[in-house]
KEMIKOL-55677 format. One record per residue: chain; x, y, z of N, C-alpha, C in turn; residue number from 1. Coordinates in nm, 3 decimals, always signed. Example, Ala and Ser with C-alpha at 12.3 -4.5 7.8 and 13.67 -1.06 7.14 Angstrom:
<pts>
A:+1.319:-0.569:+0.780:+1.230:-0.450:+0.780:+1.320:-0.330:+0.780:1 $
A:+1.285:-0.225:+0.708:+1.367:-0.106:+0.714:+1.290:+0.003:+0.787:2 $
</pts>
This chain:
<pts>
A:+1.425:+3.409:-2.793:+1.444:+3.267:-2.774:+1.376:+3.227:-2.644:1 $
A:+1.261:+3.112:-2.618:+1.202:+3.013:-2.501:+1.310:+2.991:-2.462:2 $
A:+1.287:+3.005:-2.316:+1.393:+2.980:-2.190:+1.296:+2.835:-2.160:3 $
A:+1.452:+2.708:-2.136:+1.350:+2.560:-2.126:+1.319:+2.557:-1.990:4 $
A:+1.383:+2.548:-1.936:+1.314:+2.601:-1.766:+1.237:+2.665:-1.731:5 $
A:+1.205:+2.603:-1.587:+1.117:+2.703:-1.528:+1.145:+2.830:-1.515:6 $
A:+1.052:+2.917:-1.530:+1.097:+3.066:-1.431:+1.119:+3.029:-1.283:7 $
A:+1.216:+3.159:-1.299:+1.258:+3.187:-1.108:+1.165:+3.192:-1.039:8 $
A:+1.042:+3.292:-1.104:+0.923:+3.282:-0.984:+0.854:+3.187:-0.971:9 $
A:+0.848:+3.058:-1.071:+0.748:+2.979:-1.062:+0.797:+2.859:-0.972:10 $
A:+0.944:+2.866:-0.942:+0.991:+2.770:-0.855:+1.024:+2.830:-0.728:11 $
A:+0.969:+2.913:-0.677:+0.986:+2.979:-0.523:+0.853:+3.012:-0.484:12 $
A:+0.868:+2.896:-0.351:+0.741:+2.851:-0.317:+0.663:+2.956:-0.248:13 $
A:+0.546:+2.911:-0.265:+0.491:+3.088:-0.163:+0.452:+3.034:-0.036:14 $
A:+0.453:+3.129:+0.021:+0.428:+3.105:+0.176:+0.288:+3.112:+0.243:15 $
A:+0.274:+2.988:+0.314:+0.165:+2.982:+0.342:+0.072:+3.057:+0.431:16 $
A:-0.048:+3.069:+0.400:-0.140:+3.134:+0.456:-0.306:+3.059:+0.535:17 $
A:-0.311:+3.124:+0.660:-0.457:+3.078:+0.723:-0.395:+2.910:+0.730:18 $
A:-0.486:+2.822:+0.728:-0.464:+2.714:+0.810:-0.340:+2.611:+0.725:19 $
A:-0.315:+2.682:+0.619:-0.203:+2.611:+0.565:-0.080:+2.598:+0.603:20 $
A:-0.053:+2.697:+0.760:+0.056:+2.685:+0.794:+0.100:+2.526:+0.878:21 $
A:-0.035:+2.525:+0.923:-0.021:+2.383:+0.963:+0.001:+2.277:+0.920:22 $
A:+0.028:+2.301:+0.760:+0.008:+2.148:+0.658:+0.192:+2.184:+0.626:23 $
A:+0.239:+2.282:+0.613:+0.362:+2.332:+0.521:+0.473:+2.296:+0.647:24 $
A:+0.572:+2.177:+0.590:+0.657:+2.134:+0.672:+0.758:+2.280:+0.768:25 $
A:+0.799:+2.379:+0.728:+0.891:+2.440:+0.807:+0.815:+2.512:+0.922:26 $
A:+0.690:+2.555:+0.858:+0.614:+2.652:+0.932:+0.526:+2.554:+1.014:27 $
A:+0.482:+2.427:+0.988:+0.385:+2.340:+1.094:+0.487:+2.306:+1.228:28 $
A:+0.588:+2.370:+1.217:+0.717:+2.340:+1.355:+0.655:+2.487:+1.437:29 $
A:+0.600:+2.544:+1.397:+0.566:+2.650:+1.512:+0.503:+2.651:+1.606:30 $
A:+0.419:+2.615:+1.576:+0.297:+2.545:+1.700:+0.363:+2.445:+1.795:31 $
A:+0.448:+2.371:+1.784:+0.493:+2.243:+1.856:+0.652:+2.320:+1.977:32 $
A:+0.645:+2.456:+1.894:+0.816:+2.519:+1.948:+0.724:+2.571:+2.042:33 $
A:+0.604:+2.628:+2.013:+0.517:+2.746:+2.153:+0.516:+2.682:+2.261:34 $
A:+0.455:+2.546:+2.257:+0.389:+2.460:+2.309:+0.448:+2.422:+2.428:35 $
A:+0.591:+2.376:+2.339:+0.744:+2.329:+2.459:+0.799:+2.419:+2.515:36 $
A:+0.797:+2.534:+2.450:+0.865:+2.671:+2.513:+0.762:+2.729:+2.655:37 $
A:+0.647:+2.657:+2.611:+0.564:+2.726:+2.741:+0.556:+2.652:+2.823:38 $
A:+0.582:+2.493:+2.853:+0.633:+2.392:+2.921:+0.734:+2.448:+2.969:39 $
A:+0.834:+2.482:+2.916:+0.991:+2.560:+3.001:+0.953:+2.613:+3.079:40 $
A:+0.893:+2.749:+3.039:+0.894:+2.843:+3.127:+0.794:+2.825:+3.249:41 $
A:+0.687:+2.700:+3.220:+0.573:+2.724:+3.361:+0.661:+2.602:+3.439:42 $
A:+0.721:+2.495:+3.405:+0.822:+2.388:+3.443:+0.954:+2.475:+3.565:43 $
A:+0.993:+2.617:+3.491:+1.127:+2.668:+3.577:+1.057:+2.767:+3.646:44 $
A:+0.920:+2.791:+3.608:+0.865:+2.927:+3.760:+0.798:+2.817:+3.861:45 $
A:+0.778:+2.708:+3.781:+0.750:+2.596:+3.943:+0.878:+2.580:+4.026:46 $
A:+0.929:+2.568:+3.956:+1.039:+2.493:+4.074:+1.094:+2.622:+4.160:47 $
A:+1.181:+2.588:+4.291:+1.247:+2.695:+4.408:+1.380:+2.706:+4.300:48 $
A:+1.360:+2.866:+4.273:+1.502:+2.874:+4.192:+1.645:+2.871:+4.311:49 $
A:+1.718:+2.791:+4.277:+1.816:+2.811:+4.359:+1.954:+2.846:+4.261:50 $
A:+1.976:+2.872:+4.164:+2.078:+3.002:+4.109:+1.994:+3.058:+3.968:51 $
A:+1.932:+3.190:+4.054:+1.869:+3.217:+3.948:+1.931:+3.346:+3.869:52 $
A:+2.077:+3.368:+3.771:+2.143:+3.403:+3.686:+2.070:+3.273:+3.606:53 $
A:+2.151:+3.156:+3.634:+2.070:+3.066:+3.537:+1.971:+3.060:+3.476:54 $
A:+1.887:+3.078:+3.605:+1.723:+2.978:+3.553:+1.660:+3.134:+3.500:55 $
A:+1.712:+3.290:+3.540:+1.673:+3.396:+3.496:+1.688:+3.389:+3.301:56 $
A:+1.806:+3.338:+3.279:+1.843:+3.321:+3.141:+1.711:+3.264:+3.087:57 $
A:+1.735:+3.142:+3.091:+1.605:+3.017:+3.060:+1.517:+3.071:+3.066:58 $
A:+1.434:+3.142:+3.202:+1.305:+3.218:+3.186:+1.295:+3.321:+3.077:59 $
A:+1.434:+3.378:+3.079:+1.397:+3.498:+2.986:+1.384:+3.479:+2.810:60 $
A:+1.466:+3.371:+2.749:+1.478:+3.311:+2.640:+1.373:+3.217:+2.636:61 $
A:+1.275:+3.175:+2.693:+1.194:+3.037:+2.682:+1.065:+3.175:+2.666:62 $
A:+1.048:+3.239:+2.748:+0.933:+3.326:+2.744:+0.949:+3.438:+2.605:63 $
A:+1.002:+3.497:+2.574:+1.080:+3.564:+2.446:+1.047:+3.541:+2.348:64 $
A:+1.072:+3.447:+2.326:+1.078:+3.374:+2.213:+0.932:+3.255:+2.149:65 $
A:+0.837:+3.244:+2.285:+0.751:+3.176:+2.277:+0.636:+3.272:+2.295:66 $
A:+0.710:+3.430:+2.309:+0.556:+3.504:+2.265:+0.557:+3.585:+2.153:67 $
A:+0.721:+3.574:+2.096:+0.778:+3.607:+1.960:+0.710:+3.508:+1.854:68 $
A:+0.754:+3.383:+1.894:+0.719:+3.223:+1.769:+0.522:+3.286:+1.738:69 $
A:+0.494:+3.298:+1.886:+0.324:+3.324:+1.908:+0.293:+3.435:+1.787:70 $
A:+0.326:+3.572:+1.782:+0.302:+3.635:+1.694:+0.363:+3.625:+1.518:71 $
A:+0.470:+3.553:+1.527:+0.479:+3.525:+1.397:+0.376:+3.424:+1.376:72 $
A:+0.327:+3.323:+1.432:+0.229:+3.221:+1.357:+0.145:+3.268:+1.346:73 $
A:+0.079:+3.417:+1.462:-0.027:+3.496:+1.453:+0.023:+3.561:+1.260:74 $
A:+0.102:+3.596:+1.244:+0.116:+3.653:+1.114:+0.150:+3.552:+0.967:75 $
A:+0.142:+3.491:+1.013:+0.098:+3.330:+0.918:-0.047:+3.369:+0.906:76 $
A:-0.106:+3.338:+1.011:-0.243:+3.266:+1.013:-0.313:+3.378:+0.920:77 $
A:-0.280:+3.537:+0.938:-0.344:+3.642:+0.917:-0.313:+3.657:+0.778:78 $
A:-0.207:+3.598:+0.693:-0.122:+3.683:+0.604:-0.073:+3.797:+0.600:79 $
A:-0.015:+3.840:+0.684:+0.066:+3.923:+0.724:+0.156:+3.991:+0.609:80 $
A:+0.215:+3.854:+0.552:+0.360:+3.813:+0.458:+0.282:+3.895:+0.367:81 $
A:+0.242:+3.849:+0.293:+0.161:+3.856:+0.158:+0.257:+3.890:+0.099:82 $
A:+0.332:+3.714:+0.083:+0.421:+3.587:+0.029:+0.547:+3.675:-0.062:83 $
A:+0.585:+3.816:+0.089:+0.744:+3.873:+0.049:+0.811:+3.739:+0.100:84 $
A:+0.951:+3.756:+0.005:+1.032:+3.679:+0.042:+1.137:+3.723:+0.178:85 $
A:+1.076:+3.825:+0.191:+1.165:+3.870:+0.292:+1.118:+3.819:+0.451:86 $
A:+1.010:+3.785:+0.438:+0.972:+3.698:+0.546:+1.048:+3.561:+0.549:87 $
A:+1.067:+3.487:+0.434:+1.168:+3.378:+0.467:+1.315:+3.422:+0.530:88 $
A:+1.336:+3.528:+0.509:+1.471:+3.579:+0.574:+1.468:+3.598:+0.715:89 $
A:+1.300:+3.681:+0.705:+1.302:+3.695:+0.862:+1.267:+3.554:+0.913:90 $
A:+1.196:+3.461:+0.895:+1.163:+3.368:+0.942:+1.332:+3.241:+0.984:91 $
A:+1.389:+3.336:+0.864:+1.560:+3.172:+0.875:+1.639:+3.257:+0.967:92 $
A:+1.648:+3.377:+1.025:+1.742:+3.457:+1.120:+1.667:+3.461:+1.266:93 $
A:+1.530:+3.479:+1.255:+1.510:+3.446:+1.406:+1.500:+3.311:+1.446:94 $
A:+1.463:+3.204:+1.338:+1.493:+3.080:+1.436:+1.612:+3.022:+1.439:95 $
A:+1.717:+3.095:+1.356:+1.833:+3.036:+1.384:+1.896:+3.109:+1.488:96 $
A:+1.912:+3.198:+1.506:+1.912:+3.277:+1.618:+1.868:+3.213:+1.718:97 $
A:+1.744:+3.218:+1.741:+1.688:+3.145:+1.886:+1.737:+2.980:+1.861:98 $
A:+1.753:+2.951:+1.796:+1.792:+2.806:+1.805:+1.922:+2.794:+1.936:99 $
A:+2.040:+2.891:+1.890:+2.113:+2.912:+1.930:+2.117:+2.965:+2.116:100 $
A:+2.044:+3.058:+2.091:+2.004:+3.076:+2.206:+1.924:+2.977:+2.316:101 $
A:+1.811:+2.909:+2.270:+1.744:+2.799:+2.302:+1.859:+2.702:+2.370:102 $
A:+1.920:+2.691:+2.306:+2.028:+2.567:+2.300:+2.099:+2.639:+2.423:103 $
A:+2.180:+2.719:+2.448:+2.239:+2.798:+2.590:+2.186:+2.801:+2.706:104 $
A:+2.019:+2.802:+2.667:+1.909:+2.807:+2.801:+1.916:+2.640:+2.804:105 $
A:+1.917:+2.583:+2.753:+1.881:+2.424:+2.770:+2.029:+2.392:+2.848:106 $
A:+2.126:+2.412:+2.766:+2.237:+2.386:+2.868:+2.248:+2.407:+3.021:107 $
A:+2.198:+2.559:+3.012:+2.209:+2.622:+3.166:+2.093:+2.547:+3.260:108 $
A:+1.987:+2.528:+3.215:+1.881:+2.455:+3.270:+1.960:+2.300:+3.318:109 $
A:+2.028:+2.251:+3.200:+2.087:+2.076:+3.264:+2.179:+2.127:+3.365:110 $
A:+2.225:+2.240:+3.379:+2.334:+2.284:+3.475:+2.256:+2.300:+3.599:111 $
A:+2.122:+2.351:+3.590:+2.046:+2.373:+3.722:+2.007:+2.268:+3.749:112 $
A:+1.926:+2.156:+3.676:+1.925:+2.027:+3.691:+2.032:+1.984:+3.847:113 $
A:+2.135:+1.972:+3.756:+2.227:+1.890:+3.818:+2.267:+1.908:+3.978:114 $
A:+2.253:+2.077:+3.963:+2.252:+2.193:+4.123:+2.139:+2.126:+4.209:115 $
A:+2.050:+2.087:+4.171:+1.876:+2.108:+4.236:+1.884:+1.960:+4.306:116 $
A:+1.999:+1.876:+4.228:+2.033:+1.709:+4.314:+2.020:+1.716:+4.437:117 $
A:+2.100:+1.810:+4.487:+2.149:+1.792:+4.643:+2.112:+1.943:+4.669:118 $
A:+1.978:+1.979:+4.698:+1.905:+2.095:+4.760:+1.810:+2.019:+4.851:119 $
A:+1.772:+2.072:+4.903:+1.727:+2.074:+5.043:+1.551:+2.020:+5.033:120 $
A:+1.497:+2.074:+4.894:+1.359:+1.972:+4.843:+1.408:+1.931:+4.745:121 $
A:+1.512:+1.820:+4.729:+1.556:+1.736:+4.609:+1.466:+1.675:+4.514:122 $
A:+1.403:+1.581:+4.556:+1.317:+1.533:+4.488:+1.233:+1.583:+4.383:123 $
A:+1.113:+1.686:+4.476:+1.035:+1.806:+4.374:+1.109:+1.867:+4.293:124 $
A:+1.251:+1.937:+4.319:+1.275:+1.988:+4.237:+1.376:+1.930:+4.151:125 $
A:+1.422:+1.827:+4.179:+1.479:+1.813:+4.046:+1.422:+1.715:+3.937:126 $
A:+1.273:+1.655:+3.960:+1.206:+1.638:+3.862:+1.138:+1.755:+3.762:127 $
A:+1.114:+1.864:+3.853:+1.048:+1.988:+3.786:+1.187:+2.000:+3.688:128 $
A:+1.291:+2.008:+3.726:+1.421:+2.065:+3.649:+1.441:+1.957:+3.539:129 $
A:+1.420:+1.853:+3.572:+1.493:+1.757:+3.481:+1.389:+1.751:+3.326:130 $
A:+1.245:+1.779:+3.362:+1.103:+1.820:+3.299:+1.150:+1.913:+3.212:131 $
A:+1.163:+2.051:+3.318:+1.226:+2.096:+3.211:+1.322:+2.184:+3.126:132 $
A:+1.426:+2.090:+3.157:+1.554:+2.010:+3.066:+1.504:+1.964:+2.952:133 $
A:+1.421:+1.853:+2.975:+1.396:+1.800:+2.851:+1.355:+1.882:+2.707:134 $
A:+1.242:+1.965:+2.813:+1.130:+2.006:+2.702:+1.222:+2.150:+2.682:135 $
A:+1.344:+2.190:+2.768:+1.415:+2.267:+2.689:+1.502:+2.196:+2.560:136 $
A:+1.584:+2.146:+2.551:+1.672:+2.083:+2.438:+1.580:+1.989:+2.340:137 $
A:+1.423:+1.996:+2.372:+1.365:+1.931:+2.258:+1.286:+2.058:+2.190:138 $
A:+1.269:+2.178:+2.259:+1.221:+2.318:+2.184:+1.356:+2.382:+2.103:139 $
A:+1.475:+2.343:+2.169:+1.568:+2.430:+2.049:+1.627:+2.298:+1.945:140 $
A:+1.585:+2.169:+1.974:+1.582:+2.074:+1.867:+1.492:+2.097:+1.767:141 $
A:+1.332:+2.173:+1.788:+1.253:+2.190:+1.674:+1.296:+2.347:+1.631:142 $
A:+1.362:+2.447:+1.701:+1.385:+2.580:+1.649:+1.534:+2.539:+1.562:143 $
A:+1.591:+2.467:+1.554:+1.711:+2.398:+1.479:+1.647:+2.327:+1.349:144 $
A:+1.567:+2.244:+1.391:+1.510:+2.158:+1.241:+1.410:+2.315:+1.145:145 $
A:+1.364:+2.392:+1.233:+1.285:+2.498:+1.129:+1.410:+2.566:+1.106:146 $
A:+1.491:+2.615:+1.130:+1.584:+2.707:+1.078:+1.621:+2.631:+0.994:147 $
A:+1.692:+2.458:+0.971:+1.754:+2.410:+0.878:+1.635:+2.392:+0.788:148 $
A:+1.554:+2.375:+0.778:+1.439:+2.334:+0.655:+1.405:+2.503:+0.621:149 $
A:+1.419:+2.591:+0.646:+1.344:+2.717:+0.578:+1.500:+2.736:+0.524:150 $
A:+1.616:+2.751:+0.519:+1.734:+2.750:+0.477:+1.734:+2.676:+0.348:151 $
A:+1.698:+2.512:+0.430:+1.690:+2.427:+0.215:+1.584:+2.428:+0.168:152 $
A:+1.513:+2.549:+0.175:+1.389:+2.491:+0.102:+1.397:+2.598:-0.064:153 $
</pts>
């Protein structure tokens, strides 16, 4: 008996390869997470760390993860995958993961922010901090939207 549906395989999308990662909504978030993540980290080695447990976190999760994101898009671009599904697994556990993490460094960063007010070069540094603040909680805002879109897709 014809099954009226689609097949299983014909509705699980394949994963893109070479410059198509840039067109394919979950995976065109990679390039834009490097980008901000490397804003963090050259944003918190500018500034005078003044509690650096903190800003050590942030450095260490902003850099991590933005030379991690770097070689997975390197393995996009290459086809690496060659379109296992098990790359969507790996792809929905490390950015949800780092989402998470992202999100802890962004906190701790508004926490240094707030420290860097009343330091001794206020000004410089708490624009460098507040910089990036931003471009922290807007890199684990795009490692949040790719984890939720490779999840429903």
């Amino acid at each position: 008996m014809a099954s009226v549906g689609p097949s299983a395989a014909s509705t699980q999308s394949a994963l893109p390869s070479g410059p198509a990662v840039f067109k394919t909504i979950p995976y065109a978030f990679i390039l834009p997470e490097i980008i901000c993540g490397t804003w963090v980290w050259i944003l918190v080695a500018a500034t005078s760390v003044s509690l650096p447990l903190l800003q050590g976190w942030v450095m260490y999760v902003s850099l991590t993860s933005c030379l991690i994101s770097l070689l997975l898009l390197l393995s996009y671009l290459l086809g690496f995958h060659r379109n296992s599904e098990n790359w969507k697994v790996l792809d929905s556990l490390y950015h949800g993961a780092t989402a998470i993490l992202y999100m802890s460094a962004a906190v701790l960063q508004a926490n240094a922010t707030i420290n860097s007010e009343f330091s001794s070069n206020a000004p410089l540094n708490y624009q460098l901090n507040s910089a990036a603040s931003f471009f922290a909680f807007l890199t684990a805002f795009l490692y949040i939207l790719h984890a939720f879109s490779i999840y429903y897709q």
